[in-house]
C-alpha atoms as a printed R data frame, in Angstrom:
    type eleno elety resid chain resno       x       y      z
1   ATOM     1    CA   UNK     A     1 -19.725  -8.876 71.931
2   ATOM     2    CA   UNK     A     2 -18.884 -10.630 68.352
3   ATOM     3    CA   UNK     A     3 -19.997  -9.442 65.310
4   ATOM     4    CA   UNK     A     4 -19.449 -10.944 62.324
5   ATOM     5    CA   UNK     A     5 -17.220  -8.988 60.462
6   ATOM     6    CA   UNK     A     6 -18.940  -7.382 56.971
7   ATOM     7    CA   UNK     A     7 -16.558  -7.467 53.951
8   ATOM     8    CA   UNK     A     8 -14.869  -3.951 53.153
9   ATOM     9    CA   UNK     A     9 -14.465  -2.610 49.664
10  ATOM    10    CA   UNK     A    10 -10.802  -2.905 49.889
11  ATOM    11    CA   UNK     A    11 -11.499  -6.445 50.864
12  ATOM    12    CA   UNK     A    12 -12.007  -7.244 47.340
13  ATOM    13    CA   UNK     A    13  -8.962  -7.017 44.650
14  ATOM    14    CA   UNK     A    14  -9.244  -3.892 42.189
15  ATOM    15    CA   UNK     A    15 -10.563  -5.873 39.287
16  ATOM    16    CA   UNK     A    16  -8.547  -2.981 36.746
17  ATOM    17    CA   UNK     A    17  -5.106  -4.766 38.523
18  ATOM    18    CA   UNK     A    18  -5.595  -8.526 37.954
19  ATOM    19    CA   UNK     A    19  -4.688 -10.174 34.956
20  ATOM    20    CA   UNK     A    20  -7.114 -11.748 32.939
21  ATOM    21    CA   UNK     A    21  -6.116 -15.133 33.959
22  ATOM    22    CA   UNK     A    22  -6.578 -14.537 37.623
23  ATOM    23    CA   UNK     A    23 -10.072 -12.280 37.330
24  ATOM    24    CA   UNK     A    24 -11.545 -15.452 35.616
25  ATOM    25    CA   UNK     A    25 -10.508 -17.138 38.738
26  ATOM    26    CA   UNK     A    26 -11.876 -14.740 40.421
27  ATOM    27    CA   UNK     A    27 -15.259 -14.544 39.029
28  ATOM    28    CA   UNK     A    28 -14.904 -18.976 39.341
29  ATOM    29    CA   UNK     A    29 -14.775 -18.790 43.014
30  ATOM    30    CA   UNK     A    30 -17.363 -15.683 43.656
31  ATOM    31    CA   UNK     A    31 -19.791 -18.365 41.383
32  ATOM    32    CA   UNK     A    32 -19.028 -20.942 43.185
33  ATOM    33    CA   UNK     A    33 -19.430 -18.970 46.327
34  ATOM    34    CA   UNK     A    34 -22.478 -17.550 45.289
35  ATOM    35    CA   UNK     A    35 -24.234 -20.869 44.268
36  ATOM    36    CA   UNK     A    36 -22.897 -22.667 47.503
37  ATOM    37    CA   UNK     A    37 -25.713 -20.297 49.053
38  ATOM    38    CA   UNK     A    38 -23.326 -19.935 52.251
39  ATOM    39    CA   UNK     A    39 -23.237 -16.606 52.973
40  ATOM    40    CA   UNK     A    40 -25.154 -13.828 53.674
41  ATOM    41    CA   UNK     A    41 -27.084 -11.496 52.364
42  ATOM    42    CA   UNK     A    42 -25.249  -8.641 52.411
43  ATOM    43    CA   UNK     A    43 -21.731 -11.059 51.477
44  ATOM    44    CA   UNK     A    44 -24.355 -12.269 48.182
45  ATOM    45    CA   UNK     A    45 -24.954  -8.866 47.319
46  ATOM    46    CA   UNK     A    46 -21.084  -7.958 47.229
47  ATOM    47    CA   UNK     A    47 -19.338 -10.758 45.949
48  ATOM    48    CA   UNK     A    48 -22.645 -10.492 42.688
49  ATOM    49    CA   UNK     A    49 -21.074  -6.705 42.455
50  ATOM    50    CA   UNK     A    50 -17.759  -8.232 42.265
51  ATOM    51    CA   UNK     A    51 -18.531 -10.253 39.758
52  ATOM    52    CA   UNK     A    52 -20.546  -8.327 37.502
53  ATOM    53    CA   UNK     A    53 -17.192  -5.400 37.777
54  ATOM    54    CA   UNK     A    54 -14.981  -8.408 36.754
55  ATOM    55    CA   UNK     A    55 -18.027  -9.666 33.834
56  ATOM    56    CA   UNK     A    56 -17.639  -6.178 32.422
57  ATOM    57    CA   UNK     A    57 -13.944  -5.936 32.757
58  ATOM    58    CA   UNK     A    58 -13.314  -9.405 30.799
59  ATOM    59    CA   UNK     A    59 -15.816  -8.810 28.472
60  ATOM    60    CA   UNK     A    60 -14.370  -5.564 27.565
61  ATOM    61    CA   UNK     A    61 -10.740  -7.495 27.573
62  ATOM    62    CA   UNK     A    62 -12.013  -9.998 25.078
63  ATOM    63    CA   UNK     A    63 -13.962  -7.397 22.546
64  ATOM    64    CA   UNK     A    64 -10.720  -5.418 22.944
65  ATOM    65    CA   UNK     A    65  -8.179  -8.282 21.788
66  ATOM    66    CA   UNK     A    66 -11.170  -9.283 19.204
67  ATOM    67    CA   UNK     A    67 -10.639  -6.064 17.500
68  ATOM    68    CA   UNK     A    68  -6.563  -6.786 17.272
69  ATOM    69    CA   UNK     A    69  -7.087 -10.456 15.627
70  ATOM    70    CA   UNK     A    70  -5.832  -9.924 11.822
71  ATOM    71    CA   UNK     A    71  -6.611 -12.709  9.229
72  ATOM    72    CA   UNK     A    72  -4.425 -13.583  6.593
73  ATOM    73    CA   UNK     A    73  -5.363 -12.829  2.845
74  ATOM    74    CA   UNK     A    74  -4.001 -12.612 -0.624
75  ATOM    75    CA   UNK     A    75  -2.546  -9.158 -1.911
76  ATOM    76    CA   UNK     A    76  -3.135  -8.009 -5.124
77  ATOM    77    CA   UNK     A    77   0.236  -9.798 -6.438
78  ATOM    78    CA   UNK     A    78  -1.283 -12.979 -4.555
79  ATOM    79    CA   UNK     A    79   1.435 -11.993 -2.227
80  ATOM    80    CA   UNK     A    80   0.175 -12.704  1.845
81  ATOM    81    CA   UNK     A    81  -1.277  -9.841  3.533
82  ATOM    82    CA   UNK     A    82  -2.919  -8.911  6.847
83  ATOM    83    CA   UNK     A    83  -5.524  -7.464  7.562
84  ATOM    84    CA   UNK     A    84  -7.990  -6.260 10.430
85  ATOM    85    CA   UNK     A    85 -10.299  -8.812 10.868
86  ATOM    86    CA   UNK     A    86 -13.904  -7.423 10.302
87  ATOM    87    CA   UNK     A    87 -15.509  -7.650 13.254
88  ATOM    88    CA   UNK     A    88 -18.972  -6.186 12.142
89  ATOM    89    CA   UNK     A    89 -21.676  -8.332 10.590
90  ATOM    90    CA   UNK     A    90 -22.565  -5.156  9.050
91  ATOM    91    CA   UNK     A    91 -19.398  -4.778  7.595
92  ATOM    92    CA   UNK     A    92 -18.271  -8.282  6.383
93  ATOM    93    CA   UNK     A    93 -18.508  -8.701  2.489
94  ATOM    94    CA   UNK     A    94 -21.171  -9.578  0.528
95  ATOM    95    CA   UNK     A    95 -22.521 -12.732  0.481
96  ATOM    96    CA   UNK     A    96 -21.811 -12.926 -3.303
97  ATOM    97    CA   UNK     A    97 -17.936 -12.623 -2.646
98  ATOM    98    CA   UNK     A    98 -17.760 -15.162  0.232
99  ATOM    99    CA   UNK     A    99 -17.238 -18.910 -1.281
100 ATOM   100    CA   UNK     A   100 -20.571 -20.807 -1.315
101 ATOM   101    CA   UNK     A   101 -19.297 -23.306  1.524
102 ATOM   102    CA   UNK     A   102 -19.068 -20.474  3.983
103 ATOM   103    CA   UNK     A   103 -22.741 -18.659  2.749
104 ATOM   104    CA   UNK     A   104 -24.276 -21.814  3.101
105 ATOM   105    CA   UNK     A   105 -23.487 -22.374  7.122
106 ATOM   106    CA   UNK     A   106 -25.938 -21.692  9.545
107 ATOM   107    CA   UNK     A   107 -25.216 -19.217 12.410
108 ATOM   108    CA   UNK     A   108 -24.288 -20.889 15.890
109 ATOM   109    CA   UNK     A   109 -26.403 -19.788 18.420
110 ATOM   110    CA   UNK     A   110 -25.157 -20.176 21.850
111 ATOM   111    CA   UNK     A   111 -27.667 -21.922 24.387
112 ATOM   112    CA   UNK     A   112 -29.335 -19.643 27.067
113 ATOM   113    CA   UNK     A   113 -28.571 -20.124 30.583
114 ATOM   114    CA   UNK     A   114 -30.897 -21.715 32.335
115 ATOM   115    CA   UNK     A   115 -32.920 -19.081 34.523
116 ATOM   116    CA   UNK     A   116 -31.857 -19.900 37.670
117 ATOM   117    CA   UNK     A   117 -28.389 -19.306 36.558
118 ATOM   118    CA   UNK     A   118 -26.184 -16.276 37.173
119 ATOM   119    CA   UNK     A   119 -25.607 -14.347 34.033
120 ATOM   120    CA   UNK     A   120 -21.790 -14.522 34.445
């Protein structure tokens, strides 16, 4: 008798050992799997915990090389300086000290998915 066979954790790559390149393929083809509406049930249910392991490991990839971006400003001899970019609204200077071009810009807003969409 045949059964079809059910995919194994080790089936699936350890998302820690792919680059970041090759997760985001990844997480392309479990989408595309995932929206083809091919597979099972239970093969839905692991390839969406696949993806939302690689979501959270590229999203913590990205905020990670975020916080290592430095931005280029003038010393106190006008000499150029780097410096941790501030990543923190919270944090970022006044609006007083920012030149009037860059106060007066509205913030982008990205789109929401639509609701039928995956969140990944």
């Amino acid at each position: 008798m045949a059964r079809d066979r059910k995919p194994a954790a080790s089936d699936a790559p350890d998302a820690a050992s792919l680059s970041f390149e090759v997760a985001i393929e990844r997480l392309q083809t479990i989408v595309e799997e995932l929206e083809a509406g091919s597979l099972s049930l239970e093969d839905s249910i692991a390839r969406y915990e696949e993806g939302v392991t690689l979501s959270r490991r590229l999203t913590q990839t990205l905020d990670e090389a975020e916080k290592r971006i430095e931005r280029l400003a003038a010393g106190e001899g006008g000499e150029p300086v780097t410096e941790p970019m501030e990543l923190d609204p919270a944090e970022e200077p006044a609006r007083a000290e920012r030149p009037a071009r860059e106060a007066a810009k509205p913030a982008r807003r990205e789109p929401d998915p639509p609701a039928d969409e995956l969140p990944f």
